[in-house]
C-alpha angles and dihedrals in degrees: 000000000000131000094205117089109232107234108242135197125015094337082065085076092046096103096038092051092052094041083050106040096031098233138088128274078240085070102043092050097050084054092050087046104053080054092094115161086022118116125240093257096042080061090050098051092041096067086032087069106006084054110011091250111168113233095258092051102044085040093062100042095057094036085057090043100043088046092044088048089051106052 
């Protein structure tokens, strides 16, 4: 069995989605975040088609953000 925790959830995408879109979560985060009064599906298609986002990508960074922002 293995020591290390497998990230779950939409954190799970995290590394994918900065191999893939060449910036940090940090940044992603800080656009989904200056999105106020947007739902959570108006953030998605915006980096769907503002940063060419694909819709699983874009799906768990503002379902980690929106959540964060929340608690």
């Amino acid at each position: 069995m293995s020591d290390t925790l497998k990230v779950k959830g939409p954190a799970s995408y995290f590394p994918s989605i900065e191999k893939t879109y060449g910036k940090p979560i940090q940044h992603w985060q800080d656009v989904v975040r200056q999105q106020q009064g947007k739902t959570h599906m108006q953030i998605v298609t915006l980096l769907k088609t503002d940063h060419g986002f694909g819709h699983g990508h874009a799906n768990a960074i503002v379902a980690a953000t929106l959540a964060e922002m929340e608690s």
